[in-house]
C-alpha positions in Angstrom: -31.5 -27.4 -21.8 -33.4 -29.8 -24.3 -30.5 -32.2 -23.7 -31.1 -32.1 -20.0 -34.8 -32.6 -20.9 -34.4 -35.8 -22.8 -32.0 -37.1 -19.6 -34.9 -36.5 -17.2 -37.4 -38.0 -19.6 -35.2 -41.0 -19.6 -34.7 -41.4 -16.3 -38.3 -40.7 -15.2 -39.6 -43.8 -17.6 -36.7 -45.7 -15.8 -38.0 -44.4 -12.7 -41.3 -45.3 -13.4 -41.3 -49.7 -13.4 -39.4 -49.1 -9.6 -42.5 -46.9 -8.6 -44.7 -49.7 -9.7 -42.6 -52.0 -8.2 -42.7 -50.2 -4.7 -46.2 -49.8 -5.0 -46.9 -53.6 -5.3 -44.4 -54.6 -2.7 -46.6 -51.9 -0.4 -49.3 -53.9 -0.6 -47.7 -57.3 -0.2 -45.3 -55.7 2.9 -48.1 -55.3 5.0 -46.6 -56.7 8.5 -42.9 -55.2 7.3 -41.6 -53.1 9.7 -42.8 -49.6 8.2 -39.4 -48.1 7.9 -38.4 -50.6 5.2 -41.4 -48.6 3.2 -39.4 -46.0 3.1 -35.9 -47.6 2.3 -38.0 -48.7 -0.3 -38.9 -44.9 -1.6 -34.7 -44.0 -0.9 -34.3 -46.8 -3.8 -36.6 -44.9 -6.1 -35.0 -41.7 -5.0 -31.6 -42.7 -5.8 -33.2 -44.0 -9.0 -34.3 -40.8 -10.2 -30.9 -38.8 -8.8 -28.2 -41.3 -10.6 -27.6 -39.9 -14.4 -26.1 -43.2 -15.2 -26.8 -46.8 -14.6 -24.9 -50.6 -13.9 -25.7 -53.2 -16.4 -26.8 -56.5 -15.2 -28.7 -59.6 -16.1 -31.1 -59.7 -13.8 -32.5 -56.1 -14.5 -36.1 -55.7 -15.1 -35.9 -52.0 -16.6 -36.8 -52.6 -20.6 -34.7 -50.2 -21.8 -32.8 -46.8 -20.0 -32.7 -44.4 -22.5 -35.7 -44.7 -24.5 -37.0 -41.1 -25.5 -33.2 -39.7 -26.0 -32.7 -43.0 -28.8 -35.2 -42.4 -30.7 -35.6 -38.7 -30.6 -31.7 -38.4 -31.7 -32.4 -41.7 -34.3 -30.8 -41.3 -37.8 -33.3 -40.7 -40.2 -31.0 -41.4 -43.0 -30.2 -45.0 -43.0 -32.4 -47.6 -43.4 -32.7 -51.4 -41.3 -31.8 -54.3 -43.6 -31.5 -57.8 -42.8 -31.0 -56.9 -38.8 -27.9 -54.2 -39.5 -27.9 -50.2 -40.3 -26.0 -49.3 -43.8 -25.5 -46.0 -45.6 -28.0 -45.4 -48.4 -25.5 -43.1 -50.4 -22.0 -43.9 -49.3 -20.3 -41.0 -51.6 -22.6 -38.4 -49.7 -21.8 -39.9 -46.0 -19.9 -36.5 -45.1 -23.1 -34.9 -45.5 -24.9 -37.7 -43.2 -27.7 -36.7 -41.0 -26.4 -36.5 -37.4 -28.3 -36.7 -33.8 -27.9 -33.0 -33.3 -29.0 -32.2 -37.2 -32.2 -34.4 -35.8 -33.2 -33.0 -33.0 -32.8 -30.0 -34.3 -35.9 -30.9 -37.0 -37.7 -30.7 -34.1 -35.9 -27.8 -32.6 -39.2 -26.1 -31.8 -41.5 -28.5 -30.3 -38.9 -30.1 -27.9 -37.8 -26.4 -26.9 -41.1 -25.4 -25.8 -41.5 -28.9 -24.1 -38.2 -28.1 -22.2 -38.8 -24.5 -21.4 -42.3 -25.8 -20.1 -40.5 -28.4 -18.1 -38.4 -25.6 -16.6 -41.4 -23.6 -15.8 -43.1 -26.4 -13.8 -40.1 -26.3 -11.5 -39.6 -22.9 -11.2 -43.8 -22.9 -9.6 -43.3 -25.6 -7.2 -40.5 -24.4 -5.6 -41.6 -20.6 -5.6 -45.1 -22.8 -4.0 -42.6 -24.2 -1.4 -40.7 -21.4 0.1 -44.1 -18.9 -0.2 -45.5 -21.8 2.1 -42.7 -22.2 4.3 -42.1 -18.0 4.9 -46.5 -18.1 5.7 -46.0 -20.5 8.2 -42.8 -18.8 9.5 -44.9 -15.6 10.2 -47.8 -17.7 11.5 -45.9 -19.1 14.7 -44.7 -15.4 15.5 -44.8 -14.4 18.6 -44.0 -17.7 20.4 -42.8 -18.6 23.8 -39.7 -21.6 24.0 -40.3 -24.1 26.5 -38.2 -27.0 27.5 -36.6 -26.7 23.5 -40.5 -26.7 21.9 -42.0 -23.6 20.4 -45.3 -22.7 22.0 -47.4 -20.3 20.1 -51.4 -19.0 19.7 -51.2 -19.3 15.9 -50.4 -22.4 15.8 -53.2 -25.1 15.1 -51.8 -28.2 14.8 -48.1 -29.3 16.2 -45.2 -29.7 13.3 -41.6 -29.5 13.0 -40.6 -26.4 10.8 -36.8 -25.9 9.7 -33.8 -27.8 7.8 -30.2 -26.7 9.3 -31.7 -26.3 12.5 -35.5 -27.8 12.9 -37.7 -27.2 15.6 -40.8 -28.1 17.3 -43.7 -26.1 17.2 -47.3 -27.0 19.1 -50.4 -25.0 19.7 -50.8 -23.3 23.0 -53.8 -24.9 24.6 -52.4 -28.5 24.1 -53.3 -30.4 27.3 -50.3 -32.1 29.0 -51.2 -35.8 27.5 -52.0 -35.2 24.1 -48.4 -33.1 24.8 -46.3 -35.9 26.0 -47.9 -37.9 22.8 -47.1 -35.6 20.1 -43.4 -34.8 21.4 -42.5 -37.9 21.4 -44.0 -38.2 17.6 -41.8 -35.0 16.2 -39.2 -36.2 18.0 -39.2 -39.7 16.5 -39.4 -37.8 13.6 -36.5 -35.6 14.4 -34.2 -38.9 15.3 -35.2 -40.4 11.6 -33.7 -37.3 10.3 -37.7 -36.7 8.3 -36.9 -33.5 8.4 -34.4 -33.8 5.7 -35.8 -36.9 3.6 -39.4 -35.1 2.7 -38.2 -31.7 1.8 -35.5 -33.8 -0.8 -38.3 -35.5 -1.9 -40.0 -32.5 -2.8 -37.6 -31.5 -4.5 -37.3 -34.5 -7.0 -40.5 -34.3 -7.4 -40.4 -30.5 -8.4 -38.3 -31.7 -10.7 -40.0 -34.7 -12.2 -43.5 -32.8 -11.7 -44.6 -34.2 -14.8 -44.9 -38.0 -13.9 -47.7 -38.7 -12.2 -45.6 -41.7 -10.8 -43.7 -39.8 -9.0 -46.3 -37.5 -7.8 -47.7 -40.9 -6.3 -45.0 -41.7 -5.2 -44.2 -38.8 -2.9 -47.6 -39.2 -1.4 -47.5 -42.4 -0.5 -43.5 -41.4 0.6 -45.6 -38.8 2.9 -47.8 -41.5 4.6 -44.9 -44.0 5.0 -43.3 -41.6 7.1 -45.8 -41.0 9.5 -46.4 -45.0 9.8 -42.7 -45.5 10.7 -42.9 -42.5 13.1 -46.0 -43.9 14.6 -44.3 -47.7 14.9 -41.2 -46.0 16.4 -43.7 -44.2 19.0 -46.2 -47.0 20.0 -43.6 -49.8 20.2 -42.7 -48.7 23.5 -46.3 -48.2 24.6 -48.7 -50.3 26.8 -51.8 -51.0 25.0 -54.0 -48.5 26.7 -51.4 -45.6 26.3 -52.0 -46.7 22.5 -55.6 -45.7 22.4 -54.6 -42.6 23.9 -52.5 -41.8 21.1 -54.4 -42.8 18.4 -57.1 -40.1 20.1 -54.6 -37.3 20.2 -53.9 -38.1 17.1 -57.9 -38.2 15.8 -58.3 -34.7 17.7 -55.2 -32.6 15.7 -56.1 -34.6 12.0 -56.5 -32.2 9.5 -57.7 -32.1 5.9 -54.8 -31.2 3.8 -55.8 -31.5 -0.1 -52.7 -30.3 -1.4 -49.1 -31.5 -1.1 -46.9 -29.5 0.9 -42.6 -29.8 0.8 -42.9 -28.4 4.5 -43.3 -28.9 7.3 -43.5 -32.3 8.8 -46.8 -32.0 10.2 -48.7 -34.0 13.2 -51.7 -35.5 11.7 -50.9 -34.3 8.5 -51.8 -37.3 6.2 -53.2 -41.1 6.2 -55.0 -40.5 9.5 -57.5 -43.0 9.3 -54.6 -46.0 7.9 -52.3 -44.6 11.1 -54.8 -45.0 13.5 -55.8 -48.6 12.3 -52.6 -49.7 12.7 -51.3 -48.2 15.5 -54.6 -50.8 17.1 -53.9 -53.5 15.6 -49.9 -53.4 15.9 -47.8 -55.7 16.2 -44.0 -56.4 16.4 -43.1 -57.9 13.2 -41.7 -61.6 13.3 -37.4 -61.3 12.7 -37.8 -63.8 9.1 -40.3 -60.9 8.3 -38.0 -58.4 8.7 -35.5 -60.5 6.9 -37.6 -61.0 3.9 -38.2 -57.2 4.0 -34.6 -56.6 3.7 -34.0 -59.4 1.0 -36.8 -57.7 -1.2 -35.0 -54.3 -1.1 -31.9 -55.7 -2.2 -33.7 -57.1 -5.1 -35.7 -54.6 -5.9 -32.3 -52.3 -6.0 -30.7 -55.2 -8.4 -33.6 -55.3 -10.6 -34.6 -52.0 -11.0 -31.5 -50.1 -10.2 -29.3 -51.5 -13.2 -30.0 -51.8 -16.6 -30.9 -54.8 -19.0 -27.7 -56.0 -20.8 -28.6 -56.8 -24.2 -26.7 -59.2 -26.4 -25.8 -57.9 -29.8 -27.7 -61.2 -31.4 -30.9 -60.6 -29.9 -31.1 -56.3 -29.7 -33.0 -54.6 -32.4 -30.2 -51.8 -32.8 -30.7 -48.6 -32.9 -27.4 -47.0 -34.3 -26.1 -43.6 -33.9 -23.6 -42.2 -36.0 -20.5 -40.6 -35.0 -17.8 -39.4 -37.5 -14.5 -40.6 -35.5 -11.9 -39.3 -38.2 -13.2 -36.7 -41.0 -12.1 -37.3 -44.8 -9.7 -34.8 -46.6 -9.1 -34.3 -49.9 -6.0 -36.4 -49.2 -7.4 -39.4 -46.8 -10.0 -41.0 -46.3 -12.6 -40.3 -43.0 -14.5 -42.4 -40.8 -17.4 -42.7 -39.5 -18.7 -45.3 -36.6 -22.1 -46.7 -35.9 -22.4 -47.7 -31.7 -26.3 -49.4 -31.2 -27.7 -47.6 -27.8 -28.5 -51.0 -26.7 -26.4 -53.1 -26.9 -23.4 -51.6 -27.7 -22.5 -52.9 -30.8 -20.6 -50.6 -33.6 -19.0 -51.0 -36.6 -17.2 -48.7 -38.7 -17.1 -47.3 -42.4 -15.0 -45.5 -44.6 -15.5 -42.0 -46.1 -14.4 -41.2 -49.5 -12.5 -38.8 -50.2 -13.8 -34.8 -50.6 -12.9 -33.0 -53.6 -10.2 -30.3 -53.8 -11.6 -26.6 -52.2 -9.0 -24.1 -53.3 -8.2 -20.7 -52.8 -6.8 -18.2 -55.3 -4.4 -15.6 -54.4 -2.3 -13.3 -56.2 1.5 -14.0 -56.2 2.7 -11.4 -59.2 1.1 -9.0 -60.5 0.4 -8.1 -63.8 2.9 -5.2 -65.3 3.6 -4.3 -69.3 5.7 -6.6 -70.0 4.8 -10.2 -67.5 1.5 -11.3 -66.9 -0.4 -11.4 -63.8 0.9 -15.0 -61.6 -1.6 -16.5 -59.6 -1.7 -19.4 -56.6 -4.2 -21.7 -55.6 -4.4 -23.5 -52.6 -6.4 -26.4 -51.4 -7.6 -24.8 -47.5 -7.9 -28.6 -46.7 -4.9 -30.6 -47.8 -2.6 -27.8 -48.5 -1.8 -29.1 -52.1 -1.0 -25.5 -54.7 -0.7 -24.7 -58.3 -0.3 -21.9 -59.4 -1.7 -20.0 -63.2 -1.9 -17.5 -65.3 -4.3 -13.9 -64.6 -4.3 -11.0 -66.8 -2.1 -10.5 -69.9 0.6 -8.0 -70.3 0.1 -5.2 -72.6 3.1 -4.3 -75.6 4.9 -1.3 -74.0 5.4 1.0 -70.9 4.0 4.7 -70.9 6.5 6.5 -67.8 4.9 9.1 -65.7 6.6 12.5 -64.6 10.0 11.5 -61.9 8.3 11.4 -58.7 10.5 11.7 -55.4 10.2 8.7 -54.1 13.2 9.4 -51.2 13.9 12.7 -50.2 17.2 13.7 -49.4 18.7 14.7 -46.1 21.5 16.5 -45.0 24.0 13.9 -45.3 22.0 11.4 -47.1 21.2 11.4 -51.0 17.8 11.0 -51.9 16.4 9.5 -55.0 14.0 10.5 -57.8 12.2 8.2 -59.8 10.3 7.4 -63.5 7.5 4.9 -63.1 4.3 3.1 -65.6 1.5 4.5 -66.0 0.0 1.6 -66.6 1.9 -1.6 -64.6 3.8 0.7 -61.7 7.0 -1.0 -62.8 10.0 1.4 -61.9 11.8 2.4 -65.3 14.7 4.6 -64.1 16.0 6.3 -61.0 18.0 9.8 -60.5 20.0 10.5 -57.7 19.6 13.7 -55.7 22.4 14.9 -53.6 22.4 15.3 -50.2 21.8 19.5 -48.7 24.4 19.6 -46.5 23.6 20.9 -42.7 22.2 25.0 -42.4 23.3 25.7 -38.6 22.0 29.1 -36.9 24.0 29.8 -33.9 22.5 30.3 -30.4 24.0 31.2 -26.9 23.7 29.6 -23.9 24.9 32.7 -21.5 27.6 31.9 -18.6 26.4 32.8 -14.3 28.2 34.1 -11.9 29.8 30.3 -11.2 28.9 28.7 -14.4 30.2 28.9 -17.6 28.1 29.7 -20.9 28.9 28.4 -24.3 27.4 28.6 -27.6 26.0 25.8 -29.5 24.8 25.5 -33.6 21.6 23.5 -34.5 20.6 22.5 -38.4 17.5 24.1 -39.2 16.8 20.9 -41.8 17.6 18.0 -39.3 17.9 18.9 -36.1 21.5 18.1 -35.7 23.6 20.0 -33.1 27.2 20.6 -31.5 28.8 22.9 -29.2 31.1 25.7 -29.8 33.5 28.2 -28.0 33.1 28.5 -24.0 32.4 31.7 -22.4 33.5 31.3 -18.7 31.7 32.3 -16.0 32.9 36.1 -13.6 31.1 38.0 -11.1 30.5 41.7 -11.7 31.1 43.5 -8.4 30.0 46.8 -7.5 31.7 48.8 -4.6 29.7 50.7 -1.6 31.0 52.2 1.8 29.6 52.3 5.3 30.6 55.7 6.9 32.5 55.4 10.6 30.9 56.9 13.2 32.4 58.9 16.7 32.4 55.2 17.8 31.9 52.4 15.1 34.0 51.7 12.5 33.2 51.6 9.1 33.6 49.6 6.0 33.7 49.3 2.5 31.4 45.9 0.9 31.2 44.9 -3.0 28.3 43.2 -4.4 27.7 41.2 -7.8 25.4 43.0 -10.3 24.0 39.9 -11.6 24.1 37.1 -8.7 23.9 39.2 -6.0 26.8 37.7 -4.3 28.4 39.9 -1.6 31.9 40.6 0.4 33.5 43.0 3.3 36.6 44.7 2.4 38.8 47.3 4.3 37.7 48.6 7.3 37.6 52.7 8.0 38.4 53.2 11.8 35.9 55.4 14.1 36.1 59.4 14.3 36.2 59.3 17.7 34.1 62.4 19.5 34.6 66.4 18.4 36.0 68.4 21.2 36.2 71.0 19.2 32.6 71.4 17.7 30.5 70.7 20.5 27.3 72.3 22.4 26.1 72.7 25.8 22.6 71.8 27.2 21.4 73.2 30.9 18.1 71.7 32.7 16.5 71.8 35.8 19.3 71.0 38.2 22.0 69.8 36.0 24.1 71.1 32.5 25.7 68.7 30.0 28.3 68.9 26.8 27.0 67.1 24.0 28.7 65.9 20.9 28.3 67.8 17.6 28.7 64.8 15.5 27.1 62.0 17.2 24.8 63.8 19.6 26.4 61.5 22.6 26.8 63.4 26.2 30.3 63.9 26.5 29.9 65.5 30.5 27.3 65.5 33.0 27.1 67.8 36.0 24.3 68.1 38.7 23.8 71.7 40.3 20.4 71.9 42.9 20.4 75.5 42.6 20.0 75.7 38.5 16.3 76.3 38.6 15.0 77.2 35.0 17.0 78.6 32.4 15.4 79.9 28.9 17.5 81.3 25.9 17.0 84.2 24.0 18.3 85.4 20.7 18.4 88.7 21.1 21.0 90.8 22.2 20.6 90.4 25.5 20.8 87.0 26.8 19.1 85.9 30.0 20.8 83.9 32.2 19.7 81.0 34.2 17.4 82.0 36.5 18.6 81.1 40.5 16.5 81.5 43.7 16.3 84.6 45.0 14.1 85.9 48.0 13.1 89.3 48.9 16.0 89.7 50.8 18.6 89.3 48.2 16.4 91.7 45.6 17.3 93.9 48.2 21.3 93.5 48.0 23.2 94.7 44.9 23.8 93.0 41.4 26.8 91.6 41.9 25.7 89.3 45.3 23.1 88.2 43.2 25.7 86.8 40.3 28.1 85.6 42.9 25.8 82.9 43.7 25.3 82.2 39.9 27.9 78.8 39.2 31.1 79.8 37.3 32.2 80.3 34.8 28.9 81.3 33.5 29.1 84.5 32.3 26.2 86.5 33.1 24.4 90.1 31.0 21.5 90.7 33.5 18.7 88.6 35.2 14.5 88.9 35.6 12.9 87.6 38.4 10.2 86.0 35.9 
C-alpha cells in the first residue's frame, strides 16, 4: 500500500505542471473549438492513469519520480566530488537499503497511505449514495419517445453508464423541450456520459491535489461548452437566444461536485450563455493551431526529461546484484533515478558461520567426534568433544531380540556409562506349540482339521474328514385308493428322497356298513368311508335305529286302510331283503 502511495504521489506532481499547462492554454484557446478543451483534459487524464513514462528531450516535466527518490534515498553514503561511494566498504553487506529506509519512517508514511485510502473510500461511497438518491427521485416516471418524464424531477439530466437515459421534468414546455433534448443528446453522441464519471474517479483517487480537483471542474464546464457549441452551431441566431433562455430558466446552484449525472444547467451558466451570444465558427488555421498545441502539450508533458549523466545531480540507489559468501566475493550496484547512470562495487568476503553437529559419540574408550560446517559455503572440519573415561562398567544382559519360533534371538551386556555393546548371548529359537482345531464336514462338503501355533500364529492343515448325509426313513400309509410310499430325509441338511412305493388297499367288502335316508340306502366303506352303492327307493320314508332288542324297521306309508289289513301285507310292501321284527305307526 505505501509503495502504491509514493507511485500516486509521483505521478500527481507529474500531473501537476500538465494541469498548469491546460490551464494557461484555457485562457489563451479562447476561439478554439471547445472540444479541443477537453482533448486537452483526456491528456491530463492519461497523464495521471500511465504508471510509466517516454523519455524525451523536449519534456518539460522536472523530474518524474520525485517523492519515491528521495523518500527511498540511502542515508548511508555520502556525495563527494559529483559521485556516491561507500563510507565503510568492509560493512557494505550490512548497507542501508531503500526498504530498510522507508521503513524509518514506517509509521508516518503508513498513516499517510491509510489516510490516502480513506479519502477514496468517501468519495466513491459520496458517488453511488448520490446516484441511488437520484435513482429513487425520478420514480415513478412515464417513457416518452425514449425520454424519461417524471414529477420529481427538477432540472433535465442524463442518469446511467451501460445504458444512460434521459430524464426531464414534467411541466417542461415543448420549446425549452426541443432545446434541452437536443443538449443531452449532444451529450449522449460525445459519449459525456462516460468521460465525467472516469473523471471522478481519478479524481477520487488523486483527491489530495487540489490540481486535480481544479482540474475536474473546469473538465465539468468544458463539457457543457462543447455540448453547447455542438447544439448552437446548427442554430439561426434567434433560435440561440432561445436557448440561452431555456437554459437561464433550469440553472441551478450546485456548490458541490457531483460524479453523476450529466446535468442541464448544471455548471458555468453565466460563461455558457455568453458564449453561446457571441459564437462564432472558429477560423480552420485556429483549429489547426488548436490541434498543434495538443500535440505538444502531450510531447512536453507526457514524457519525461532525459538527463545526461554529466549534468544530473544523481541520486543513487543501491541494489546488491550478487551477495558475498564466505568463498566469493558479492556485489553490489549503484543505478542514479535520473539519469540512469550505475556503477558497481565489490563486497568482501563474510566470515565463516559454522554449525556443529555431533558425528561420534563419546563411549569409555573414544572420545566424542564432532563436525562443523560452514551453512554458507559448505566448507567442514571436524574436532574433538568430551573425553573418554578409563574403563567400561556392563549392565545386567538385556534382551535386545527376542526369539521366535524358528528364529534365535539374542541377549546382550551393555556400558553403563558409554552404551557401547560388550558381549552378546544367543538364545535359541522355541520351536512352534500347535493346539488342534476342527473345521467339521456338511452334508456336500468335506471338513478337515487344521493346527495353529499359539506363539506365532503359524498354521497348516491336517487329515480330511469327508462330507455324508445322515438319512432318516419314514412311510406314507396307502389308502383304499392311493398308494403309498416310503421317503428318507437328512438329519443334518435336511435333504430329502422317495423310495419304494406301497400299492393301494383297494375298498373292504368284507367290513363294511349300511346307511338308509329319506328315499334312498347306501354301503359305505369301513376303511375309507367312500360310498360303495347307491340305491333310490320313494317309498323309504324315515327310518330310526334302536339298540334295544327290538329293532324298528323303516317306517313306510300306511293309511287307515292298510292298519286295517294283517301284519304280513304291511311287510310285503317293506323292500327286500330287509328283514323286519315289528313296526309303529309313530
Amino acid at each position: 500500500m505505501t509503495e502504491a502511495f509514493l507511485k500516486v504521489l509521483d505521478l500527481s506532481i507529474a500531473a501537476g505542471w500538465i494541469i498548469i499547462a491546460v490551464i494557461l492554454l484555457r485562457t489563451v484557446m479562447r476561439r478554439s473549438p471547445k472540444y479541443m478543451r477537453c482533448v486537452l483534459w483526456g491528456i491530463v487524464g492519461l497523464r495521471l492513469c500511465l504508471p510509466f513514462t517516454f523519455e524525451s528531450r523536449l519534456s518539460l516535466v522536472p523530474q518524474a519520480d520525485v517523492v519515491s527518490s528521495k523518500v527511498t534515498a540511502i542515508t548511508a553514503v555520502s556525495q563527494t566530488g559529483g559521485l556516491l561511494k561507500v563510507q565503510n566498504i568492509a560493512s557494505v553487506q550490512n548497507a542501508v537499503t531503500p526498504a530498510q529506509v522507508q521503513n524509518s519512517d514506517f509509521s508516518l508514511l503508513q498513516i499517510a497511505s491509510a489516510v490516502w485510502i480513506a479519502g477514496i473510500v468517501v468519495l466513491l461511497l459520496y458517488a453511488v449514495v448520490s446516484s441511488v438518491k437520484l435513482r429513487r427521485s425520478v420514480i415513478p416516471f412515464v417513457k416518452e419517445d425514449g425520454v424519461y418524464v417524471s414529477d420529481g424531477v427538477a432540472m433535465p439530466f442524463i442518469l446511467g453508464v451501460i445504458k444512460p437515459r434521459i430524464y426531464i421534468p414534467s411541466n417542461m414546455g415543448e420549446a425549452e423541450k426541443k432545446h434541452i433534448l437536443a443538449h443531452e443528446r449532444a451529450h449522449l453522441a460525445r459519449r459525456d456520459y462516460l468521460w465525467k464519471p472516469l473523471g471522478f474517479l481519478i479524481l477520487s483517487v488523486y483527491w489530495f491535489n487540489p490540481l486535480v480537483w481544479v482540474g475536474y471542474i473546469l473538465l465539468s464546464r468544458d463539457i457543457e461548452l462543447a455540448c453547447d457549441e455542438r447544439v448552437i452551431k446548427k442554430l439561426e441566431i434567434e433560435e440561440r437566444a432561445n436557448y440561452s433562455e431555456t437554459l437561464l430558466n433550469y440553472s441551478v446552484s450546485r456548490k458541490s461536485i457531483v460524479a453523476c449525472p450529466l446535468a442541464f444547467g448544471e455548471v458555468g451558466v453565466k460563461a455558457r450563455v455568453v458564449n453561446i451570444l457571441k459564437y462564432k465558427k472558429p477560423a480552420f488555421w485556429i483549429t489547426a493551431v488548436s490541434v498543434i498545441a495538443c500535440a505538444v502539450v502531450s510531447v512536453c508533458f507526457l514524457t519525461a526529461r532525459h538527463v545526461s549523466a554529466a549534468e544530473c545531480e544523481h541520486e543513487y540507489s543501491y541494489e546488491v546484484t550478487a551477495a558475498a559468501t564466505c568463498a566469493r566475493k558479492g556485489t553490489g550496484t549503484y543505478m542514479c533515478k535520473k539519469c540512469g547512470d550505475k556503477y558497481t562495487e565489490k563486497i568482501p568476503l563474510i566470515e565463516h558461520e559454522y554449525i556443529m553437529s555431533i558425528t561420534a559419540n563419546a563411549d569409555c574408550t573414544t572420545p566424542e567426534m564432532q563436525t562443523f560446517s560452514c551453512k554458507a559455503c559448505g566448507n567442514t572440519y571436524t574436532g574433538i568433544g568430551q573425553t573418554a573415561p578409563e574403563t567400561h562398567i556392563p549392565r545386567s544382559p538385556e534382551i535386545s531380540v527376542n526369539a521366535t519360533c524358528i528364529k534365535d534371538g539374542e541377549k546382550t551386556v551393555s556400558c553403563e556409562k558409554c552404551g557401547k555393546v560388550l558381549s552378546t548371548e544367543k538364545i535359541p529359537a522355541a520351536g512352534h506349540k500347535y493346539s488342534e482345531y476342527t473345521e467339521y464336514p456338511s452334508c456336500t462338503v468335506n471338513g478337515y482339521y487344521y493346527y495353529i501355533c499359539e506363539t506365532c500364529g503359524d498354521t497348516y492343515t491336517g487329515e480330511v474328514i469327508y462330507a455324508s448325509h445322515s438319512y432318516a426313513e419314514y412311510k406314507v400309509e396307502p389308502t383304499c385308493t392311493d398308494n403309498g410310499y416310503y421317503y428318507y430325509v437328512c438329519s443334518v441338511c435336511e435333504d430329502t428322497y422317495v423310495g419304494d412305493t406301497i400299492p393301494a388297499t383297494g375298498h373292504d367288502s368284507d367290513n363294511y356298513r349300511d346307511e338308509i335316508g329319506k328315499g334312498y340306502y347306501k354301503i359305505i366303506c369301513g376303511a375309507c368311508g367312500a360310498v360303495i352303492e347307491f340305491v333310490e327307493n320313494p317309498n323309504i320314508l324315515n327310518y330310526e335305529y334302536h339298540y334295544e332288542p327290538v329293532v324298528y324297521c323303516p317306517i313306510v306309508n300306511v293309511n287307515d286302510n292298510d292298519k286295517k289289513k294283517n301284519e304280513s301285507s304291511v311287510v310285503s310292501a317293506l323292500p327286500n331283503p330287509w328283514p323286519v321284527y315289528t313296526w309303529d305307526y309313530n
